[in-house]
N, C-alpha and C positions, 0 to 999 in steps of 0.2 A: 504494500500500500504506500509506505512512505520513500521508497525507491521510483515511483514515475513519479515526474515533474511533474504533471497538475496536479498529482495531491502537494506539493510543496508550494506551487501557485496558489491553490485555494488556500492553503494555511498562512501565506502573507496576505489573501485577503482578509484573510479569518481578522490576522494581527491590525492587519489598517484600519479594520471597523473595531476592533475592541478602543484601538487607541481611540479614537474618534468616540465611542462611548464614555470613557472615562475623562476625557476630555472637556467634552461637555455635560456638564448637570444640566439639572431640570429648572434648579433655581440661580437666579443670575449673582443673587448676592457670595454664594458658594466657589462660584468658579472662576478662575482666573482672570484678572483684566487684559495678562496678555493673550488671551487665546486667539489662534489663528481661526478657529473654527465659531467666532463669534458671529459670524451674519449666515454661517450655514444652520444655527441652530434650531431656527422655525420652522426649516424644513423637513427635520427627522424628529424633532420630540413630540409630537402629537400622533403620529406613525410609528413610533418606532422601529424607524425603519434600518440602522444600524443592527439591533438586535433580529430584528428574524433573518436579517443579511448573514448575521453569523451562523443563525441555527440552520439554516437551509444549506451553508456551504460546510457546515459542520457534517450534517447528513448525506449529503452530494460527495465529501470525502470518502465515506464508511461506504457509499455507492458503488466500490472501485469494482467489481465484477459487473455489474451492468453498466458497459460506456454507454450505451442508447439512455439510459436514463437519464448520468450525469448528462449528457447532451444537452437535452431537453430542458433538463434544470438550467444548466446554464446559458442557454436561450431562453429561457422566461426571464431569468433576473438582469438581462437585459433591457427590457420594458420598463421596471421602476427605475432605472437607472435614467435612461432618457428622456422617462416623465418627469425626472426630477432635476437635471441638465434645462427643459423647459420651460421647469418654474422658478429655475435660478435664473434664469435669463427673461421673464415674465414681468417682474416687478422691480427690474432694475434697467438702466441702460446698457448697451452692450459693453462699455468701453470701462464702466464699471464693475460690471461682475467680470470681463477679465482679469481684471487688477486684483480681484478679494482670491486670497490664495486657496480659500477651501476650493477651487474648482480642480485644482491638484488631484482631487479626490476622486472624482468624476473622471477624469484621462485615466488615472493609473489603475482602476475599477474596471472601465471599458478595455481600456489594453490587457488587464489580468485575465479578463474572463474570455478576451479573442485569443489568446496565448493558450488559456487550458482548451479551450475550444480546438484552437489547432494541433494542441499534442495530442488531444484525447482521440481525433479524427487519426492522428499518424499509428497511433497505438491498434486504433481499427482496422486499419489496411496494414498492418504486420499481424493482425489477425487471419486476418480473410486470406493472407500472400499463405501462410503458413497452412491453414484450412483447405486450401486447394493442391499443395503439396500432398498431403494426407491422401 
């Protein structure tokens, strides 16, 4: 399990979004002034959308004999991802929310999960190459 690289990809997402939990509390007076993640915060604490991010790629890891499913998984959690790209970029100017660093979060999310996505595809066709040797 912990020898392919998308289970070690999904577990730096795992680590991005725990950071990004602890990071931000629920209450403002608690949490840090310098937080980088201060104008992302409206957007996952009402969702909690960090924590089911973890539990799903928690379970997507323990997935490792069925790649069709991780697949799948990780093509849906593409969707809150870019619904939420959307509404970072919704209620601000463009030139704005490039500048607010949480968008860091959002590239390196997208790029992690098209990374697992494409080893988890490579791993499938060293299946299948293997399966028609047989």
């Amino acid at each position: 399990m912990i020898q392919r690289i998308q289970s070690l990809y999904m577990l730096l997402l795992v680590l991005i979004n725990f950071l990004i939990v602890v990071s931000i509390d629920s209450t403002q007076e608690f949490s840090l002034p310098e937080n980088y993640f201060g104008n992302f915060r409206k957007y996952i604490e009402d969702y909690f959308f960090s924590e089911l991010f973890i539990l799903i790629i928690l379970i997507n890891i323990f997935l490792f004999k069925y790649l069709k499913i991780q697949l799948i998984i990780l093509k849906l959690l593409f969707i809150p991802l870019f619904f939420g790209i959307l509404n970072f970029f919704d209620e601000r100017s463009i030139i704005s929310s490039f500048k607010d660093p949480s968008l860091i979060y959002f590239f390196l999310s997208f790029f992690l999960i098209f990374v697992c996505i494409s080893s988890i595809n490579k791993d499938q066709s060293k299946i299948n190459s293997l399966d028609r040797i047989r």
